[in-house]
C-alpha positions in Angstrom: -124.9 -6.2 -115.5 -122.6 -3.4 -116.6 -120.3 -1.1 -114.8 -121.8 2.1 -114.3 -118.2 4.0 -113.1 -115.2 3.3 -110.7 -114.4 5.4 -107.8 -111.0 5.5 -106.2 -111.2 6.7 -102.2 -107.7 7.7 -100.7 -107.9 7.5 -97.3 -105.6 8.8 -94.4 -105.0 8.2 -90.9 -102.4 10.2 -88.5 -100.9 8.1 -85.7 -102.1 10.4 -82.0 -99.4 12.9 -81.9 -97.8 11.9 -84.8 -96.2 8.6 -83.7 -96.7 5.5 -84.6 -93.7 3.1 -84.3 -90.2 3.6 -85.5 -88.0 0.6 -88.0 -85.5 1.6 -90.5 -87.5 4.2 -92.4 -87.4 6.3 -89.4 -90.7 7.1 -87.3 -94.0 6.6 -88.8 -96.1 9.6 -88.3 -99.5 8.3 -90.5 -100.8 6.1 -93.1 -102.6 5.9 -96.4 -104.5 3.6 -98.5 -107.0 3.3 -101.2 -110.3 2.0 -101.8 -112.0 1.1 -105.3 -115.5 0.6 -106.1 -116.8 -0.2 -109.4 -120.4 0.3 -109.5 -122.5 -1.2 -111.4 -126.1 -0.7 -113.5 -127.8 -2.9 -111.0 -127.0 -1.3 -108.0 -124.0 -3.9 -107.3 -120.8 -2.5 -105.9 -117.7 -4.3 -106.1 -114.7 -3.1 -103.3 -111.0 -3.6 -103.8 -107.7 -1.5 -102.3 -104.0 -0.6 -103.7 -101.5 0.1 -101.9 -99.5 2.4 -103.4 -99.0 6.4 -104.1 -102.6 7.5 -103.4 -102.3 10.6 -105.8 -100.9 8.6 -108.8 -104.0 5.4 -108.3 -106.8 8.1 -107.6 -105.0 9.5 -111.5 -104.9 6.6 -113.2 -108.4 5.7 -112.5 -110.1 8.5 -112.4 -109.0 9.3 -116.0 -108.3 6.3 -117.5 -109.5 3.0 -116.2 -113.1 4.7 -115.5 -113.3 5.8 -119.0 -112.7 2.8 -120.2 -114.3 0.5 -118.2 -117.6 2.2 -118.2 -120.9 -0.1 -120.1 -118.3 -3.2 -120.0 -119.7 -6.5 -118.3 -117.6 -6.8 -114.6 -117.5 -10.5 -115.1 -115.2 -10.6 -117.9 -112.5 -10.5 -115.5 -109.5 -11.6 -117.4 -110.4 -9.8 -120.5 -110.8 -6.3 -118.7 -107.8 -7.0 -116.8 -105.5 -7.3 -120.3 -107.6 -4.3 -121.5 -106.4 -1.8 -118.3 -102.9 -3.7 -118.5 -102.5 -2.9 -122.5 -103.9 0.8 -122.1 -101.0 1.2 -119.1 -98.0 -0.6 -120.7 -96.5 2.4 -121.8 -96.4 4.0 -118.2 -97.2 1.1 -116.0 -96.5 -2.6 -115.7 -94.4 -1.8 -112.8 -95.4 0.7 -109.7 -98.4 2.8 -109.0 -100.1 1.9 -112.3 -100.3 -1.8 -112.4 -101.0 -1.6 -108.5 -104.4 0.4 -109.4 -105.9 -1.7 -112.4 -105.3 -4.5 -109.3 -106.9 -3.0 -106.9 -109.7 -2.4 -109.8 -109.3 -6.3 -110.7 -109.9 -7.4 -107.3 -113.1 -5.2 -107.2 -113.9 -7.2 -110.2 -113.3 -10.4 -108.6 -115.7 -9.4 -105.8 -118.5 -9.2 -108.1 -117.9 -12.2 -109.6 -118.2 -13.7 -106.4 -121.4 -11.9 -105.6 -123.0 -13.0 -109.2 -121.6 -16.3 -108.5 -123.4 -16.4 -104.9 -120.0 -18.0 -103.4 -117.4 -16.4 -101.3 -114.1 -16.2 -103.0 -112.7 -18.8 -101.5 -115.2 -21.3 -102.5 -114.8 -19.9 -105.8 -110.9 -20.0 -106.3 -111.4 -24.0 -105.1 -111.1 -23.6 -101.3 -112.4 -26.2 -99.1 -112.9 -24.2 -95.6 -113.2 -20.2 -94.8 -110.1 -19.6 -93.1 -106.7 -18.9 -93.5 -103.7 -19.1 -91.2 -102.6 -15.4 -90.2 -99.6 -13.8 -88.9 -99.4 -10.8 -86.4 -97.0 -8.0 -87.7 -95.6 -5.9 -85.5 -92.4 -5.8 -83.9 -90.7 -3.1 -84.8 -87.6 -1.2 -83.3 -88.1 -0.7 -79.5 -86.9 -1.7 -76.3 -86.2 -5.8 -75.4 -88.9 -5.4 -72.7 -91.4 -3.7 -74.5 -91.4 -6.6 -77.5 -91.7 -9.4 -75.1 -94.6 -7.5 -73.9 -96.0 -7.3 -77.6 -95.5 -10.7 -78.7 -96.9 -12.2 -75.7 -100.0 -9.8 -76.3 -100.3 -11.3 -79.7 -100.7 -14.2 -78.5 -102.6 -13.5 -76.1 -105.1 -12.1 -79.4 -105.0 -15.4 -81.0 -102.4 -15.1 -82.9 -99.6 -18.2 -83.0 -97.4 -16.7 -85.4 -95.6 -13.0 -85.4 -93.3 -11.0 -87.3 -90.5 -8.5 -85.8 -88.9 -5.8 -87.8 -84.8 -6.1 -87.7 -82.1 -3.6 -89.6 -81.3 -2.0 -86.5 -77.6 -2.7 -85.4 -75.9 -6.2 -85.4 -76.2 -6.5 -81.6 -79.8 -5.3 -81.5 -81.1 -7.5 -84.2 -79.9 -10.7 -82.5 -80.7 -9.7 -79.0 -84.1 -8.8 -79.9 -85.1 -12.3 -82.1 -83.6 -14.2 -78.6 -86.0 -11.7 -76.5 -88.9 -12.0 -78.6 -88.2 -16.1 -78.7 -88.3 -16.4 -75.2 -91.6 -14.3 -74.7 -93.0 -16.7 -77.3 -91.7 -19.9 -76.9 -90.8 -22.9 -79.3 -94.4 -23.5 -80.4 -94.8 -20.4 -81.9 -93.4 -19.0 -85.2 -91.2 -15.9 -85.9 -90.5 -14.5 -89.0 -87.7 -11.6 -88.9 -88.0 -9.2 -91.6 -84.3 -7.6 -92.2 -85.9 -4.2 -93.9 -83.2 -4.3 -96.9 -80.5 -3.3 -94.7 -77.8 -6.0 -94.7 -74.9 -6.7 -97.5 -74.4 -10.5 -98.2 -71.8 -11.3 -95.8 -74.0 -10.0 -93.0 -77.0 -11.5 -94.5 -75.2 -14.9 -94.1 -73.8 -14.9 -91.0 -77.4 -13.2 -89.5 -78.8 -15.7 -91.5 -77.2 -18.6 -89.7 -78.2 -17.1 -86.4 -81.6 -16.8 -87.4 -81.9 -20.6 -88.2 -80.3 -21.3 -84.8 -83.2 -19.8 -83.6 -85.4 -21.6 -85.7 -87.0 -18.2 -87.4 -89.5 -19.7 -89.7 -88.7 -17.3 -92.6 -85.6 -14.4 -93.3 -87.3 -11.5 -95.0 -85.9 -9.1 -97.5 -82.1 -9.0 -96.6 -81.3 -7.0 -99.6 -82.8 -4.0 -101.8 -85.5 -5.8 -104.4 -83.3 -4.8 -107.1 -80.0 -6.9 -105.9 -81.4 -10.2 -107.2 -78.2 -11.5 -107.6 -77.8 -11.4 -103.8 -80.8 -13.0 -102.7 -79.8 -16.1 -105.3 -76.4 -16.5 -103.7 -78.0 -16.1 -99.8 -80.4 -18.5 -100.6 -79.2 -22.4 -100.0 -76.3 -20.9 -97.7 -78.2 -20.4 -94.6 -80.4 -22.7 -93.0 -83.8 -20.3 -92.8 -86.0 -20.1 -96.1 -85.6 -16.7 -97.4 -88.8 -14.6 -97.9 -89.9 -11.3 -100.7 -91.9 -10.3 -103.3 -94.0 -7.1 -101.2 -91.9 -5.1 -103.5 -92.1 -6.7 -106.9 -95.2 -6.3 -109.5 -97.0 -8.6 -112.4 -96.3 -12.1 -113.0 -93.6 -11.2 -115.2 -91.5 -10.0 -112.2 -91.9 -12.9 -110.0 -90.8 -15.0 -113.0 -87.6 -13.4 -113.3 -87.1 -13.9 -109.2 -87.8 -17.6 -109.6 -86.1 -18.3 -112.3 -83.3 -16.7 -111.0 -83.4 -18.4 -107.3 -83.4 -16.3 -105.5 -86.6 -17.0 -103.0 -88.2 -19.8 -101.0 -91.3 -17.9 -100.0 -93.3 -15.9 -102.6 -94.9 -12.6 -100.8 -96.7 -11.5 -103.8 -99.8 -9.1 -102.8 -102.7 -8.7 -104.6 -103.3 -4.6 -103.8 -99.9 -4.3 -105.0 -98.6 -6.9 -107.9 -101.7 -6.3 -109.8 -104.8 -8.4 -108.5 -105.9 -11.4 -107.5 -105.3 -13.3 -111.2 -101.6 -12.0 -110.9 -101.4 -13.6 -107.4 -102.9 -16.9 -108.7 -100.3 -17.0 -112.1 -97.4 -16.2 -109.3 -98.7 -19.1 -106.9 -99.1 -21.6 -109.6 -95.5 -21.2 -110.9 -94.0 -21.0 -107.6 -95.7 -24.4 -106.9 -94.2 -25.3 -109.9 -90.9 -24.7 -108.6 -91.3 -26.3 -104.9 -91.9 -22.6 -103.4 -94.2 -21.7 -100.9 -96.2 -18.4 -101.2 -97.6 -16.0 -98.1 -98.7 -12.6 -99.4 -97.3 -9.4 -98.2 -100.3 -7.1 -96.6 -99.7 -3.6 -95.4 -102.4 -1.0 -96.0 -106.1 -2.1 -95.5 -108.5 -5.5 -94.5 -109.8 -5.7 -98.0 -106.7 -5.9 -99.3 -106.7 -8.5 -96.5 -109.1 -10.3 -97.2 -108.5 -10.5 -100.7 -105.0 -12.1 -100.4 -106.5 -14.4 -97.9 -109.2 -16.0 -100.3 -106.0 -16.5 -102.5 -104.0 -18.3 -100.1 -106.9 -20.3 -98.5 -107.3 -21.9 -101.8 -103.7 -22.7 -102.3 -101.6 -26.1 -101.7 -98.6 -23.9 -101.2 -100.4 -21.2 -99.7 -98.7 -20.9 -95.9 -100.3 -17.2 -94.0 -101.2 -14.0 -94.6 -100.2 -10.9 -92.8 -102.1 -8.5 -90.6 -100.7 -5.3 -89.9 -100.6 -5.0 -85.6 -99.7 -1.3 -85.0 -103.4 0.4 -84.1 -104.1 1.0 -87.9 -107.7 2.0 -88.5 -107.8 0.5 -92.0 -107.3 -2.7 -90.5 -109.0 -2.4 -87.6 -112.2 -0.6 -88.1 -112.4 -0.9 -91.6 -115.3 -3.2 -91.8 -118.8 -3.4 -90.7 -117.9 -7.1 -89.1 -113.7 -6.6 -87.6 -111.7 -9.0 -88.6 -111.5 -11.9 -86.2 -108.5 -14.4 -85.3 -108.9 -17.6 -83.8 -105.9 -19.9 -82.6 -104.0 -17.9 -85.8 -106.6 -18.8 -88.0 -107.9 -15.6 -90.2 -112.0 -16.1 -89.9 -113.2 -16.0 -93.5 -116.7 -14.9 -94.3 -119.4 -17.3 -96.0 -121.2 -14.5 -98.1 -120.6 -13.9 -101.6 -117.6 -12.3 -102.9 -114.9 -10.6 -100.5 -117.5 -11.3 -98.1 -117.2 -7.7 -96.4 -118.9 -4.4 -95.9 -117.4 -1.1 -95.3 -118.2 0.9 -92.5 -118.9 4.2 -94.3 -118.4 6.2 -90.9 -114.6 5.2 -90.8 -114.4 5.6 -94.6 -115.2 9.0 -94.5 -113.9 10.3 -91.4 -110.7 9.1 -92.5 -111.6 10.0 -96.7 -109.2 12.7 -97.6 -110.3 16.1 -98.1 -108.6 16.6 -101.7 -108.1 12.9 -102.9 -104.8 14.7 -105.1 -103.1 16.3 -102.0 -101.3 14.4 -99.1 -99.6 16.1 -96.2 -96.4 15.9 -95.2 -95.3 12.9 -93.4 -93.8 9.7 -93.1 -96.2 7.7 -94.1 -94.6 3.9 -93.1 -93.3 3.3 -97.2 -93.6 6.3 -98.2 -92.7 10.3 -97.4 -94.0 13.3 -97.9 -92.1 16.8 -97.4 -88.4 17.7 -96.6 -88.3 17.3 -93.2 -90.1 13.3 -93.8 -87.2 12.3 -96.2 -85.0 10.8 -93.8 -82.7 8.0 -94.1 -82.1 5.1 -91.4 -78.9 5.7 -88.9 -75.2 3.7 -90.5 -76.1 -0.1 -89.4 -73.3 -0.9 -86.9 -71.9 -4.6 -86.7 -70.6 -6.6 -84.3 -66.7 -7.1 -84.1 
C-alpha cells in the first residue's frame, strides 16, 4: 500500500443568526475545522482533523506534505511523521504547521489500524471500547439558564461537565455554586478560567473552587506565563489543568519540568498527532500527572484523542464540545453516543468512523483559502470580529 495523495477539507459552520454562545472571547458567530484524508493506491482512505488556522493547514499540505508524502508506505508512521516534522522545522514545530502534519499523522494512524484489522484502542493496548467523556458547555449566561444546561447534560448521559468562567469575580463564583446545585455532589465540574485571572486572583478563586470540590481549575493564566501556573500550583487545593494551547512533546516537557500542571490537556489535532499525545502521556505518568485531552473542533479529532486516553493508566476524560456544533454532532455516519459518561468506542478497525459526506460538503468551504469574517470561537476574522473581553471586575 502507498499513499496516492492527501487532501485537506476546511469546513465551516455559521451559528442560526450568527450566535452561538458568548465567554471571554466575546460572541461566537461560527466555526471551523479541518479534515485530512490520505488516500491510498488500494483504495484505503485514512481520516484525521487539525484544529487550527484552516487557510495556513489546507497550505501546508496542499504544497508540502502532499508532495512529499506521495508513493511512501502509510504504515511507516513514525518515520513519515520525523520526515513532515524535519521538512517544517524551519516554519513550524509550534502553531498551524505542526497542528497539520498531526492531523496528517492521525490519518496515518487510522490506516494502520485498518491494515492491522483492530480499532485503535485495541491497538494502543486498550482493554475495553470506551472512554469516560465530559460535556463542555457552560459558558457565560444567566444562573437559571446553566442550571437548566447542566441538568440537560445529564440528563444526555453525561456525569461530568465543564463551565466557562473569566466573567467578573462575583459571576464566576455564583455561577460554579449554581451549576453545583443543579448537578449535585456525584457529579464532576471542571471550571475553565479562559486565561483571565492574575495570580492573586487565581489563588484566592482557586481556593473557592476546591471548596466546591471542582474536580479540575483550567487555564488561569495566558499559556505563555509558565511561571504562574508553577507558583499556583500546590497553593490551592484543586489540580490545575492546560496544555489545549501548547504543541510537540518538546513543549509539554518544558511545562512539566517546570510544574506548573497536574492535568495534561494535550490534543492530538492540535499538538501534533496521536504519537505526540502518547510521548506527552508517558512522561506525564512519569511525573505522577494525569492527562485528559483538550477537544474543540470535530468527532474525529474526538475520537482520536479518545483511543489515546482509553489506553492510558493516567488517562482521566475526554471532552466533547455541547454548543449545537455540526462537526460534532453530525459529523459521522454513526453519532457519537454517551452512556452513563462513558464515550462509546467503535469495534471496527482504525478510528472506527465514517464520514457522512452530506454534512461534509454542505458545510465544505467554497474557496478552501478564504474564510469570512467572524468570530469563529479561538479565532477571528475581520475588524469588526477582533474584540477583546470587557475589564474583569473583582470583588472588594
Amino acid at each position: 500500500m502507498k499513499i496516492d495523495r492527501v487532501e485537506a477539507i476546511n469546513l465551516r459552520f455559521e451559528y442560526p443568526g450568527g450566535y452561538g454562545f458568548r465567554g471571554a472571547g466575546g460572541v461566537c458567530t461560527a466555526r471551523l475545522t479541518t479534515l485530512i484524508l490520505v488516500h491510498t493506491d488500494t483504495g484505503q482512505v485514512g481520516i484525521g482533523s487539525v484544529y487550527s488556522h484552516p487557510v495556513l493547514t489546507y497550505l501546508v499540505v496542499r504544497d508540502q506534505l502532499d508532495p512529499l508524502l506521495r508513493g511512501t508506505d502509510p504504515l511507516q508512521v513514525e518515520e513519515l511523521w520525523e520526515r513532515m516534522y524535519g521538512l517544517t522545522r524551519w516554519y513550524g514545530r509550534k502553531g498551524a504547521a505542526l497542528s497539520a502534519l498531526g492531523g496528517v499523522e492521525i490519518a496515518l494512524w487510522d490506516l494502520r489500524g485498518k491494515a492491522q484489522g483492530k480499532p485503535l484502542w485495541d491497538l494502543l493496548g486498550g482493554s475495553r471500547p470506551s472512554c469516560p467523556v465530559y460535556a463542555s458547555g457552560l459558558l457565560w449566561n444567566e444562573y437559571e439558564d446553566l442550571a437548566a444546561e447542566a441538568t440537560r447534560h445529564l440528563d444526555q448521559g453525561f456525569r461530568r461537565m465543564k463551565m466557562r468562567l473569566g466573567r467578573s469575580e462575583e459571576y464566576d463564583r455564583e455561577a460554579v455554586r449554581t451549576v453545583c446545585r443543579a448537578i449535585g455532589p456525584s457529579h464532576d465540574l471542571m471550571a475553565d478560567a479562559s486565561m483571565r485571572y492574575h495570580l492573586e486572583l487565581a489563588r484566592r478563586m482557586g481556593i473557592f473552587l476546591g471548596e466546591q470540590k471542582v474536580f479540575w481549575y483550567e487555564e488561569p493564566f495566558t499559556p505563555e506565563d509558565i511561571d504562574a501556573y508553577s507558583a499556583l500550583r500546590g497553593t490551592v487545593p484543586v489540580p490545575v489543568a492546560a496544555g489545549e494551547n501548547e504543541f510537540g512533546f518538546q513543549g509539554f516537557r518544558e511545562l512539566i519540568r517546570a510544574g506548573a500542571v497536574d492535568i495534561v490537556q494535550a490534543d492530538a489535532c492540535r499538538c501534533g498527532g496521536i504519537g505526540q499525545l502518547l510521548q506527552v502521556a508517558r512522561l506525564a505518568g512519569e511525573h505522577g500527572l494525569r492527562v485528559a485531552p483538550h477537544t474543540w473542533s470535530d468527532a474525529v479529532a474526538l475520537r482520536a484523542n479518545a483511543q489515546v486516553v482509553a489506553s492510558l493508566p493516567n488517562g482521566i476524560t475526554v471532552e466533547m464540545d455541547r454548543t449545537g456544533n455540526p462537526f460534532i454532532d453530525e459529523l459521522l455516519v454513526e453519532p457519537l453516543q454517551v452512556r452513563d459518561g462513558q464515550l462509546q468506542l467503535s469495534r471496527s478497525p482504525g478510528l472506527g468512523l465514517e464520514l457522512n459526506w452530506q454534512v461534509v460538503e454542505r458545510l465544505r468551504m467554497p474557496d478552501p483559502l478564504f474564510i469570512p469574517d467572524g468570530a469563529y470561537s479561538d479565532m477571528a476574522f475581520g475588524n469588526a470580529y477582533f474584540t477583546e473581553a470587557p475589564p474583569y471586575e473583582e470583588s472588594p
